[in-house]
N, C-alpha and C positions, 0 to 999 in steps of 0.2 A: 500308547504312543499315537500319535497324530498321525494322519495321513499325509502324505509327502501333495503337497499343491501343484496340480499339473499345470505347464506354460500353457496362457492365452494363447489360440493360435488366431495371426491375423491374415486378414487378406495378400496377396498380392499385387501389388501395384507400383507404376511409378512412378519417379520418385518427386513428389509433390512440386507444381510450381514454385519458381520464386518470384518475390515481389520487389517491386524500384521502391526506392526513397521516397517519391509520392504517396505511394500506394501505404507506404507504413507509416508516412507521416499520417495520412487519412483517418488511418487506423486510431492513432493516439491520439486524435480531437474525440473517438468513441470514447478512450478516457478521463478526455477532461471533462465531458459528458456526467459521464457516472459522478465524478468530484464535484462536479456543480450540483448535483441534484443531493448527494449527500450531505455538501455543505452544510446548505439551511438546518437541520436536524445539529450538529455541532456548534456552530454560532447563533444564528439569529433566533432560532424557537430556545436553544440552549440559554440565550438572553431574557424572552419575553417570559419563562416560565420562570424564571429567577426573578425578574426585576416587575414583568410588570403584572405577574400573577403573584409576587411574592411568595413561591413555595420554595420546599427546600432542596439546594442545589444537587442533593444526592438521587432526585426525579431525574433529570437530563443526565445526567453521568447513569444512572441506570439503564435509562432508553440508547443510548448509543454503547453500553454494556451489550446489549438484548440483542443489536445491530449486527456488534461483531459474534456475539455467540451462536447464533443462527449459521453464521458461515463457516461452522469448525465441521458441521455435516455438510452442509449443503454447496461447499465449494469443491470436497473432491467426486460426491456423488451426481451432481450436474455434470463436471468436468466431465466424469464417467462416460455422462450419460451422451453427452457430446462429441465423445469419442466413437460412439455406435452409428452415430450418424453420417453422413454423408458430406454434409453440410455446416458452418460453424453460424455461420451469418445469421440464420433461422433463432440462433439462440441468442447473437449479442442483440440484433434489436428488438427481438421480446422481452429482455433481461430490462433492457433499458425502460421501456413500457413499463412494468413491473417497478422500477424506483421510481418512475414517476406516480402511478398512482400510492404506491408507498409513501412519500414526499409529499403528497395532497392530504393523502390522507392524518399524517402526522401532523399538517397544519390545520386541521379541518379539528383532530383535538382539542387546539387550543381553547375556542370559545366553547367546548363541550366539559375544557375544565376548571374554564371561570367558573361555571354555574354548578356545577356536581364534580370536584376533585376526584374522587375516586373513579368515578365514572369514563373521566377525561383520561386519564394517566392510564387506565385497560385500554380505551382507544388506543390511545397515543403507543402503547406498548406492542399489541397489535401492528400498530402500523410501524411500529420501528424493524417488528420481524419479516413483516414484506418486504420494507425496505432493504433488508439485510441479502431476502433473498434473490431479489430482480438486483442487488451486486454481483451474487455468486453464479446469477446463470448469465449476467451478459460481461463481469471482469475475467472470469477463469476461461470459458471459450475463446473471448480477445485473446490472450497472451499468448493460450494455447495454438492459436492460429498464424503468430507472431512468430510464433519460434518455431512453428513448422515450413514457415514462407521464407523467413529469413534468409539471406546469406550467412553462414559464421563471419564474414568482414563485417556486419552488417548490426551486429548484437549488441556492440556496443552502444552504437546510435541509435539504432530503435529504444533502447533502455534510458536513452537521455532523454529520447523525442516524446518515450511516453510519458515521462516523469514530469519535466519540463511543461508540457501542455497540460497535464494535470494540473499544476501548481499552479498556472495560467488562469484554465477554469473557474479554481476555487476563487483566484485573486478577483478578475470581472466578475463570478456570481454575487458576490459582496459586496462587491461595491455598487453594480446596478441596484441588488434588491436594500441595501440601503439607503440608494436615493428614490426609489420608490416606498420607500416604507413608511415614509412620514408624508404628510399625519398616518398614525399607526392606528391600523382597526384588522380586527379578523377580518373580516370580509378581504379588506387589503391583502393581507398577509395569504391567506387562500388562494390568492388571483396571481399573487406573487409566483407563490409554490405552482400552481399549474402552468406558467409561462415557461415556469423553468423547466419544467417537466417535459412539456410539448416541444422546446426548443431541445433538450435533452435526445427525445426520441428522433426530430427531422436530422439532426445532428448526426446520429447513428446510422438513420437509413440512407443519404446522403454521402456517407464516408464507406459505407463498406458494401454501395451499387455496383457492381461489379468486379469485384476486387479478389474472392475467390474463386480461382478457375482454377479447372487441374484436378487431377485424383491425389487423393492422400491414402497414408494408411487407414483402414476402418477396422475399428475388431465386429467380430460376426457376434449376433444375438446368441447364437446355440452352436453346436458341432455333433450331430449322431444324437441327438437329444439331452446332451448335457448338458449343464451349467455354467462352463469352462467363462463365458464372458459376465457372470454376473460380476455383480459390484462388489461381493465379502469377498471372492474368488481373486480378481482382476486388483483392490486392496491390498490382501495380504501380499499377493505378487512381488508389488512395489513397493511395499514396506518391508519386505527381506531382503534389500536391492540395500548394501553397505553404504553408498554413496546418497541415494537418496533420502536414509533413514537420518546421516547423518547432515545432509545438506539441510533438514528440515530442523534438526535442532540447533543450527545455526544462525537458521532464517528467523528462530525463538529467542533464542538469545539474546540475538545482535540486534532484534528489532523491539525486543523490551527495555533495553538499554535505549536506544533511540528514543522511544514514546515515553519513556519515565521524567524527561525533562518537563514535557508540556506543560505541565501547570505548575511550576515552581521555578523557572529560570525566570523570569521576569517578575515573582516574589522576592526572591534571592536578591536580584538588583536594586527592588528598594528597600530591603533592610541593611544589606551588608555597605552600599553606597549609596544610600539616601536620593536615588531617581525617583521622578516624581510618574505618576503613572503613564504620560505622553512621553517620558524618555525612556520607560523600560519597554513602552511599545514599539519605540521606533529603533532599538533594541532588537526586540524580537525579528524588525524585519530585516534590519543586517543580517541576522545568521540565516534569515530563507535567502537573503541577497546570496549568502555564501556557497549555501546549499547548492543555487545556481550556478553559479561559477565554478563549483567543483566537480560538478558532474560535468558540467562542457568539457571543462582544462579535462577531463577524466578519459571521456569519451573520446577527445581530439588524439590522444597520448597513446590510447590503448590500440590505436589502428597503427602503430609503429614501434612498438615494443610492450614485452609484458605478457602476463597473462588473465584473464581474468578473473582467479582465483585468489590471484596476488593482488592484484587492485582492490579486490572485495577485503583481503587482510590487512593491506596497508592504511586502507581508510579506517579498518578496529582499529589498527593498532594508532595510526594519528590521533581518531576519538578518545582513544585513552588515555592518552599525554596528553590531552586539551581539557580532560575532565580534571587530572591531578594539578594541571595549570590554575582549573577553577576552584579546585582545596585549597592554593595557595596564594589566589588573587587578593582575599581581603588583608592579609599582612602587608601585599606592596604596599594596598590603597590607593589605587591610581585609576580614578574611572577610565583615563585613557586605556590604559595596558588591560584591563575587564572589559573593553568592547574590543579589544585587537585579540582577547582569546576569544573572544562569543564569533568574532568575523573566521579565525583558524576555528574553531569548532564547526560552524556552518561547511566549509571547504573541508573537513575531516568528512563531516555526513554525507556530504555529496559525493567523494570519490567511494566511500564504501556503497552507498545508492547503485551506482552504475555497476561498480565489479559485483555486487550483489545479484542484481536483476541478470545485467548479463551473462554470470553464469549461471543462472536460473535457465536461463533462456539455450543456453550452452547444451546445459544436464539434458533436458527434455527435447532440444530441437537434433540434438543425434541420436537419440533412439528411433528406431522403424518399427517399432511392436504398436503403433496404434493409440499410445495410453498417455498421448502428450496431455489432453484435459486431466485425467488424474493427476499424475504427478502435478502439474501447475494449481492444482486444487488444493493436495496436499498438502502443498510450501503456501498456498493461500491461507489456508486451514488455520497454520503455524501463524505466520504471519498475523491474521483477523486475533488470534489469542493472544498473542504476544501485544498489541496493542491495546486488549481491552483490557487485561492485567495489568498490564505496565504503565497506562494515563493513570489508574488508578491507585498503585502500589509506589508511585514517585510521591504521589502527593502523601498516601498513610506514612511513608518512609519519613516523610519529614516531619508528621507528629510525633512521632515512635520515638523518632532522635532526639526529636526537643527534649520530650519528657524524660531522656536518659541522663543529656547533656545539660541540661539546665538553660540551655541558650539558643535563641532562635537559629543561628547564621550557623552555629553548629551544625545544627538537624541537615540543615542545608548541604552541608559541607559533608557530613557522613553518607548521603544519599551519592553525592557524585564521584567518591569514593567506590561507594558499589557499581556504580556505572561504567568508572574505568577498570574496574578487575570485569566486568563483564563485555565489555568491547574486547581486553586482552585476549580473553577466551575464546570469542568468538572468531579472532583472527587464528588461534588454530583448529579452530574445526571450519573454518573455509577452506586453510588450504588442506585438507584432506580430503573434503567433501563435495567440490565443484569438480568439471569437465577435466579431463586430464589433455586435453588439447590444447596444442601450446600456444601461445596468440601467433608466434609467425608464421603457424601454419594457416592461424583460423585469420588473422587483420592484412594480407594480401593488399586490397585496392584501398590504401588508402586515399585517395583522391577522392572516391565516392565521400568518404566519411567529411571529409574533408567540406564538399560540398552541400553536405544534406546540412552541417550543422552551420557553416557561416554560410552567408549569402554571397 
């Protein structure tokens, strides 16, 4: 028989500042930070090692593979380690640091794999797991510091603000470093990646100068010379904890269901409806338009009724009637009514976004045991996996079907099938597995929300 795991004991203190809607808006330009400097690695290298090195596309889908598998340790054991500390700050903009020379370094492979392929793709590989790891030490102490700053009025909006300016991020890294990128040369592209990088870091330290103050909980290094705070210890702790074991296979679920679209929704469009590649793109950006709008309307709503456990399952369960809407599009045959489900699929994704994160932020910002970085690492952990399976397993999903069905738009159609039985699910294990606090206890001032989110 095992030994029974004695509880972490933590400090005393109290009970951590809180922070204005400035201070958290601040906060979330640190992630749109991170989004911009990951970007590049997803698109633009994900472009130039395809198109204009000509290798083959299953290089870049491996290197952002490598990205998120790096952080299935190293987001709850940083978290951890974050947790010991004193300070969160110390760690986002080092983290940040850390992706940017990841991000340089990733483009700095390129012309290493013009000349010597294999030589180039160990770089680049190399530098996608730096990459991965300057995510997990400066995404997992943010949030951690988020939801310990918070207000509960306050969860919901922080979860939009951060999302939101994420999306932001990715949108202007894009499009700046595509108007600098032509004429296209390595050297360009290197010069690219460290602009981005250096503006990534000023970004960080700029947003989070001053911003925490206050004692929080700390767990102590040792106790009578035991081990009580390490990391297998302090782990297991929180993985015997019903609610977070089960909130993190929700966070897996729902968010593999999410990322399994990526590279086949805008396939689907031109074979099932004959769009031409400019229409399935612009396409694709109604349903982030949606995304947008769904988290605001989500955000706005949740500060005066609801809970956010229920929000988190309402949006599975909308995602899953929009995916069966998507089984059933190509019998109407109406490109109108196929971008009026992709605009309701976007608005599905967004309200589960928000009730998602927010009671992420729920679960972890009411506990006082010290171990907010774990746990936020944890559901990161889930999370980093769930999307490196899932980009990947939408797209095999729909060979697998073809060759079953004989028909492309089939393959198609059996993938978002799985999709919606896996949203379905996912909305019950949200609502078992989020904060059991009710939103009229926790959304109070709604005029703050009110304000943070329209001008």
């Amino acid at each position: 028989m095992s030994a029974a795991v004695a509880p972490v004991p933590v400090t005393t203190v109290a009970a951590p500042a809180t922070m204005s809607w400035l201070q958290l808006t601040r906060l979330g330009f640190v992630q749109a930070a991170i989004g911009a400097v990951v970007v590049l690695l997803t698109t633009t290298i994900n472009r130039v090692i395809v198109v204009e090195l000509s290798l083959p596309a299953l290089i870049p889908g491996l290197l952002v593979a490598l990205h998120f598998g790096v952080q299935l340790y190293l987001r709850p054991r940083l978290g951890h380690d974050s947790d010991r500390q004193s300070r969160r700050t110390p760690w986002i903009v080092g983290g940040l640091a850390v992706c940017a020379v990841g991000g340089v370094a990733v483009a700095a492979s390129i012309p290493v794999m013009a000349r010597n392929t294999a030589l180039g793709v160990g770089v680049a590989a190399i530098a996608s797991m730096v990459l991965g790891a300057g995510v997990s030490a400066a995404g997992t102490p943010l949030l951690a510091l988020m939801s310990e700053r918070a207000k509960p009025s306050q969860r919901a909006g922080a979860a939009a603000i951060t999302w939101i300016l994420m999306i932001v991020g990715i949108i202007i890294t894009a499009a700046v470093s595509g108007a600098l990128l032509d004429p296209f040369s390595h050297s360009r592209l290197i010069a690219i990646a460290g602009g981005i990088g250096g503006a990534g870091v000023l970004v960080a330290w700029i947003a989070t100068l001053g911003v925490e103050r206050g004692p929080r909980p700390v767990m102590p290094a040792d106790l009578d010379g035991t081990a009580t705070g390490s990391f297998a210890v302090s782990f297991r702790t929180v993985w015997q904890e019903p609610a977070a074991r089960l909130f993190a296979g929700f966070i897996f679920v729902a968010m593999f269901a999410y990322s399994a679209q990526d590279l086949i929704l805008e396939p689907f469009a031109g074979l099932a409806f004959g769009m031409t590649p400019g229409e399935s793109t612009a396409l694709s950006g109604m349903h982030h338009g949606g995304v947008l709008v769904g988290m605001i309307l989500a955000a706005l709503i949740a500060t005066r009724r609801g809970q956010l456990r229920h929000w988190a399952a309402a949006g599975c369960l909308a995602s899953a009637v929009t995916y069966l809407a998507l089984v059933a599009s190509p019998a109407v045959d109406q490109v109108g009514v196929f971008r009026i489900i992709v605009v309701c699929l976007g608005l599905s994704n967004g309200v589960f976004a928000i009730g998602a994160i927010g009671s992420m932020m729920a679960l972890t910002g009411d506990k006082t045991d010290g171990r907010a970085g774990l746990r936020l690492g944890v559901f990161g952990a889930a999370q980093a996996l769930a999307y490196a399976v899932g980009t990947m397993s939408g797209a095999a999903g729909v060979d697998f079907a073809r060759t079953i069905f004989a028909a492309p738009v089939r393959g198609y159609l059996a993938v978002f099938g799985v999709q919606a039985v896996l949203f379905a699910g996912s909305a019950w294990m949200a609502l078992r597995s989020a904060s059991s606090d009710r939103a009229t206890e926790v959304f109070r001032q709604r005029g703050d929300m009110l304000s943070a989110v329209m001008p």
